[in-house]
Every structure is written in structure tokens, then in C-alpha cells.
N, C-alpha and C positions, 0 to 999 in steps of 0.2 A: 803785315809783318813789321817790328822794329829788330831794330840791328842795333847795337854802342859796338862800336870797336876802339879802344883804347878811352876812353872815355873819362876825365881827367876835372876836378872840380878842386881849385884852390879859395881859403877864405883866409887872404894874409899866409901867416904860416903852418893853418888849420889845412892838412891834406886832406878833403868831406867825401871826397871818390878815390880811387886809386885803380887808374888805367884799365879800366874791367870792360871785359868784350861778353858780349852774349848778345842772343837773339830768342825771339818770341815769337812764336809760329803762328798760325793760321791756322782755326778748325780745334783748337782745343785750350783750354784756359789753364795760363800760366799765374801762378802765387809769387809772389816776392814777397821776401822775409827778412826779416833781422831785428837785430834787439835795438831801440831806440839810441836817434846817435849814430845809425850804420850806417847811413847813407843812403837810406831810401827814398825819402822824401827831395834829395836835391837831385837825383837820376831821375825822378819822372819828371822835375820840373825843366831837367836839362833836355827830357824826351820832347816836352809841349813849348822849348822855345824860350821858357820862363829865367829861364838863368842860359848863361853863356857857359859853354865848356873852356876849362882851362886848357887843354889837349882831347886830342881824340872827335869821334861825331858821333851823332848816332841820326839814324832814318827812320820815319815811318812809312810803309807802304812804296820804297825806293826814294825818299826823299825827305830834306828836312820838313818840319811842319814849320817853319815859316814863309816857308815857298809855297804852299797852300792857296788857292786864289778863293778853296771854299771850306775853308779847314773844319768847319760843322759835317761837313758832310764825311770828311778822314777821319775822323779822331774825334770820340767823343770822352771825355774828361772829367774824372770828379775828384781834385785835387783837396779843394777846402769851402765845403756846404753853405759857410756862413759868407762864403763872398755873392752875398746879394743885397740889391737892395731894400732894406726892411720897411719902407712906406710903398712898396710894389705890392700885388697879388700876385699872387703864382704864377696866375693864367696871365695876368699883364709882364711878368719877369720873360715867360718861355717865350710872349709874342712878341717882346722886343729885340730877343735874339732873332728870334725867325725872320725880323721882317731884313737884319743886315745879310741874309744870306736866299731872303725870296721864296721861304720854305712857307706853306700856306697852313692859316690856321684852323684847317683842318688836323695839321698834323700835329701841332698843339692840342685838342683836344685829344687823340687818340696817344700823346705819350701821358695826360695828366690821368685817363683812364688805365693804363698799363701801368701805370704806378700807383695809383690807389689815394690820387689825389681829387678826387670828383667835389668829394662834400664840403673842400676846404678851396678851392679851385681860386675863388673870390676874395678871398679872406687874405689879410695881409704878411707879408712874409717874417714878419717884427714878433709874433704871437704864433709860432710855430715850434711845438716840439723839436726837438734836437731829431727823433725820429723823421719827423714831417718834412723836415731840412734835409736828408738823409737821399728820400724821396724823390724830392723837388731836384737835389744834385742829380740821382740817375736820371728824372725826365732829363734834365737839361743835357747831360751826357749824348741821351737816346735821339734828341732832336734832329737833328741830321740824319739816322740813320747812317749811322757811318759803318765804317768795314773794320776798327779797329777804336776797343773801349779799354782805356786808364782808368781804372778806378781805386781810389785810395781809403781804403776803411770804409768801403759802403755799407757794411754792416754795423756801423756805430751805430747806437744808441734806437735801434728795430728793435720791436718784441721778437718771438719767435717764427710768429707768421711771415713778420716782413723778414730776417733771416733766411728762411727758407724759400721763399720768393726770389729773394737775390739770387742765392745759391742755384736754383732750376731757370732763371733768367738768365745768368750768363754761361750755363752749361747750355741751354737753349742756343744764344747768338753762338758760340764756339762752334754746334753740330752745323750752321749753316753757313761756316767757313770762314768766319770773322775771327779777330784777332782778340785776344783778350788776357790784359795783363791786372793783376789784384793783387793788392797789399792788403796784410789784414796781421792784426796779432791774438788772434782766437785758432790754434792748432786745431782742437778737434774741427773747427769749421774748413778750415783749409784744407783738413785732411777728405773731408766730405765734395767740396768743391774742388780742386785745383788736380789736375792732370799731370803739369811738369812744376816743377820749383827753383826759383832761383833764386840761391840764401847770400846776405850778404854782410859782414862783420867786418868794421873798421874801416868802412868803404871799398872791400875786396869781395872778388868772389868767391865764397866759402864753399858751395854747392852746387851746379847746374847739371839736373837730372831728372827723370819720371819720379814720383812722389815714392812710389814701393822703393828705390833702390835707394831713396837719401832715408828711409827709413832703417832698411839693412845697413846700410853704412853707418847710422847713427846709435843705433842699438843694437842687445843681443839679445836672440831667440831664447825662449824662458819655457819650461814642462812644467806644468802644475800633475804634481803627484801625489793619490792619494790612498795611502794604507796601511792597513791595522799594523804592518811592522815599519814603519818608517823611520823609527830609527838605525834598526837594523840596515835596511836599505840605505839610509842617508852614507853612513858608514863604508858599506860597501862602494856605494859614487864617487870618497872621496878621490882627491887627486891635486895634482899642480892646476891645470887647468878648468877643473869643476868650481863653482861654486854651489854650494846648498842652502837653503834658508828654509828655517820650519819656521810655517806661518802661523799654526796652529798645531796642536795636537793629531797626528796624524793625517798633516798635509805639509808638504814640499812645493817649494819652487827651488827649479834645478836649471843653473846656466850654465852651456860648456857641453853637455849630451844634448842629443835629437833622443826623439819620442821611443824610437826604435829601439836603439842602444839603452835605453833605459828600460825598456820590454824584455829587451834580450837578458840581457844582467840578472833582473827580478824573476825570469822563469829559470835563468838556469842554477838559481840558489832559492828556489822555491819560497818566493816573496809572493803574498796574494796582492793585486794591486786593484783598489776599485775604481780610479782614473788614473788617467794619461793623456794629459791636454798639451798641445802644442799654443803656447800661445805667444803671437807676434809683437814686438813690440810697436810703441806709438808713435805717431808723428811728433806729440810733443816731448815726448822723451828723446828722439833722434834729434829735433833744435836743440832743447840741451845741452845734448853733448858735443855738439857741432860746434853751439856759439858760446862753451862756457868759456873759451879766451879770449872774445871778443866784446863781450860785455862791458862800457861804458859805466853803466849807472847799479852798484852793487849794493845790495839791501843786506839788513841783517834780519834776524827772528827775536822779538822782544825775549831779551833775556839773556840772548847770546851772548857770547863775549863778543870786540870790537874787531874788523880787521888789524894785525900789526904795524902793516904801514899806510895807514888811510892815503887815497888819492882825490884832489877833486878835480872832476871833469865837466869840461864844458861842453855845448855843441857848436857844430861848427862855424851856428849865426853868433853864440855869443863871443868865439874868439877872434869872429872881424871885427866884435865889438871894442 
């Protein structure tokens, strides 16, 4: 389990956390979210010890991780892939760790096979795909066997296979009661993986909920409708709180009615209708609208016109800077 309560991260007059309490259970895998700039990245570093909290604590497993006497074995971590040494082999990086903690390398072989590092095992860490690296962070993670995995963007730069490997690996460790926290900025992935979510914008907490109800929260339920009199129908739907949009020629999406009431309606003014889809909205449509006040870094669409009052923003390493 990790626990922050009040948990508080200043860089000079850069506020990078702001007092956020949450906890991360046991037995099922939590997502952390936010749009670059949130604060994500200096909460897991404040989780593993890496930075000092300005206020507030937070624990893993009833306890900081620096009180750890076998911290591989608590907390396995994949912050930032490229901190390794690039004149190491793989299999030389995973046994140097092992040997400060007496884990035998046996157990090095059997994470560099769980990870799909066999054929490269040898080979030096300098000449390795950003994939490959990817890899080499979850062996390094897994080494301990620990009871609780941080993982930050493990899915960077994986084809599909490794993707999806991730995705059934830490749904895997979650059913056997480990702890499992994941940063990732791919929604449809998240939505595929992650159990609970906890969203975070301007270093607050925006979100902390099961994945289905930050999606109700975030969006509105939508009817695709489809038939020969739709605009007839469109007509009849309207209202203060309907929305209608013709997608095409004799097809509706309708927000603001359920499926039902829209059944009802079309039979009882003799509308033929040849669908009636209820359809849910997404996870990444529910971030959206979560974090569109929260957003940091705002882009435009070539062509557009310009925001009226540009802002420029830093993060919160470049304003200690």
C-alpha cells in the first residue's frame, strides 16, 4: 500500500504538489494521470525517497521507503530507464544490483526471461532500443520481487506485443495482491489496464475514483440513432437540455435522453427507427474534461488563430532554476 497525506512539494516559489492525500491499494492497479507539469513525476519521486517533501509524508507498505533495510525487495521502481550504466550488459546491470541486496542470480536470469530480454542479455546497455530500455527498467523493477511496483511510462516506446505484455503483467501481480501504481499518458491504455485512477492537475487532486465513474463524471452518455425520418425525430428531441448532432444523413447522436426515452418518443409519433445504440463515453474524453483547466502546456492547430493572452509556463525544475 502507499498512503501521501498532505503531501507538499515546493521548488522556490514553484507550488509542484499541493497538499494531496491519497492512497493506493493492494490487489489491483492504480493509474495516475495528468497532463505534463502536474505533478506526477515529483510524487513518485517523493514516494521512492528521491526528493524530500516540503510538508506532509507519505508511506509505502506502513513505512517510508527510506527506512527500507531491503528496499528491492518493497518497492520495485521504474522512474527513468536511461539511468543505467551504458558500458554494463544487462545481465551485468540486474547482477550488480542483486548482489547489494543477496538476491541470487538465479533470479536475474528468470526476470531477464520474463521480460523478453534473453537474446540481448549480453549485449551492452549503450546499443539498446528505447524499447529494450523499457524492458531492462521493468526486469530491474521485478528484481526483488517486491509486494509493491511504481512504474512510470512503462509502456514507452514497446511495440504492441510488449504493450500488452505490460498491460496482463501488472494486472497479473495486482490479482496476487501487490500493489501497483502506473503513470502512463496513452488513455485508451489506461483504460484497458488501470482499476482505480488518480488524476492530478496543477499538483492537486482532480480525481480519486474506480476508472467507470471518473469516466461518468467526465463525460455524457451519447444514443447513436438511426432512421429514415431523422430529421423528423431530431426535431421532436429537441429541448433546453438535449443536444442532437446529425452525423450523417439519417444518423443522430443524441445527448441529454437514454435509449429508452428515445424509443419511447419515436413509437409514440410513429418514427421507424433502425438503431438505438447506447453508447458510453471514453476515458479520454472524461481526462479532457477533467484537466482542460489544468493544462500547463496549450497547443494550437496550424492555422488557428493564436490564444489572446499567451502565457508561458515553466515546470517546476525550470522555476528552481
Amino acid at each position: 500500500m502507499i498512503e501521501a497525506v498532505g503531501l507538499t512539494k515546493r521548488y522556490g516559489d514553484k507550488l509542484a504538489v499541493d497538499h494531496i492525500s491519497f492512497t493506493v491499494q493492494p490487489g489491483k492497479v492504480t493509474g495516475f494521470l495528468g497532463p505534463n507539469g502536474a505533478g506526477k513525476s515529483t510524487t513518485m519521486r517523493m514516494i521512492m525517497g528521491l526528493d524530500r517533501p516540503t510538508d506532509g509524508s507519505v508511506t509505502v507498505n506502513g513505512a517510508p521507503y527510506a527506512s527500507f533495510r531491503s528496499p528491492l525487495s518493497e518497492v520495485g521502481a521504474l522512474l527513468e530507464a536511461k539511468a543505467v550504466h551504458t558500458g554494463r550488459s544487462a545481465r551485468n546491470h540486474l547482477r550488480a544490483l542483486a548482489a547489494t541486496h543477496g538476491i541470487k542470480d538465479s533470479r536475474v536470469d528468470e526476470v531477464i526471461e520474463m521480460t523478453g530480454l534473453t537474446a540481448v542479455a549480453r549485449r551492452r546497455v549503450g546499443g539498446f532500443s528505447l524499447g529494450m530500455g523499457q524492458r531492462l527498467g521493468i526486469a530491474t523493477a521485478l528484481l526483488g520481487d517486491p509486494r509493491t511496483l511504481i512504474l512510470d511510462e512503462p509502456v514507452n516506446g514497446l511495440d504492441p506485443e510488449g504493450v500488452l505484455w505490460v498491460r496482463n503483467l501488472v494486472k497479473y501481480l495486482a490479482s496476487e495482491g501487490r500493489t501497483v501504481f502506473l503513470s502512463s499518458h496513452l488513455m485508451s491504455e489506461m483504460a484497458l489496464t488501470a482499476d482505480h485512477l488518480v488524476v492530478i492537475g496543477r499538483g492537486r487532486i482532480i480525481a480519486d475514483a474506480p476508472v467507470a465513474e471518473v469516466v461518468a463524471r467526465g463525460t455524457r452518455a451519447t444514443v447513436r440513432v438511426r432512421s429514415p425520418q431523422a430529421t423528423d425525430l431530431a426535431a421532436r428531441l429537441a429541448g433546453a437540455d438535449v443536444q442532437v448532432n446529425a452525423l450523417e444523413p439519417g444518423l443522430l447522436e443524441v445527448l441529454g435522453r437514454t435509449a429508452e426515452q428515445i424509443g419511447d418518443l419515436a413509437a409514440a409519433n410513429g418514427v421507424t427507427l433502425h438503431e438505438l445504440t447506447p453508447v458510453s463515453g471514453s476515458l479520454e474524453e472524461a481526462y479532457m474534461s477533467l484537466t482542460q483547466d489544468e493544462v500547463e502546456y496549450h497547443t494550437t492547430t496550424p492555422g488557428a488563430p493564436a490564444a489572446a493572452n499567451p502565457t508561458t509556463v515553466t515546470t517546476a525544475e525550470e522555476a528552481a532554476r
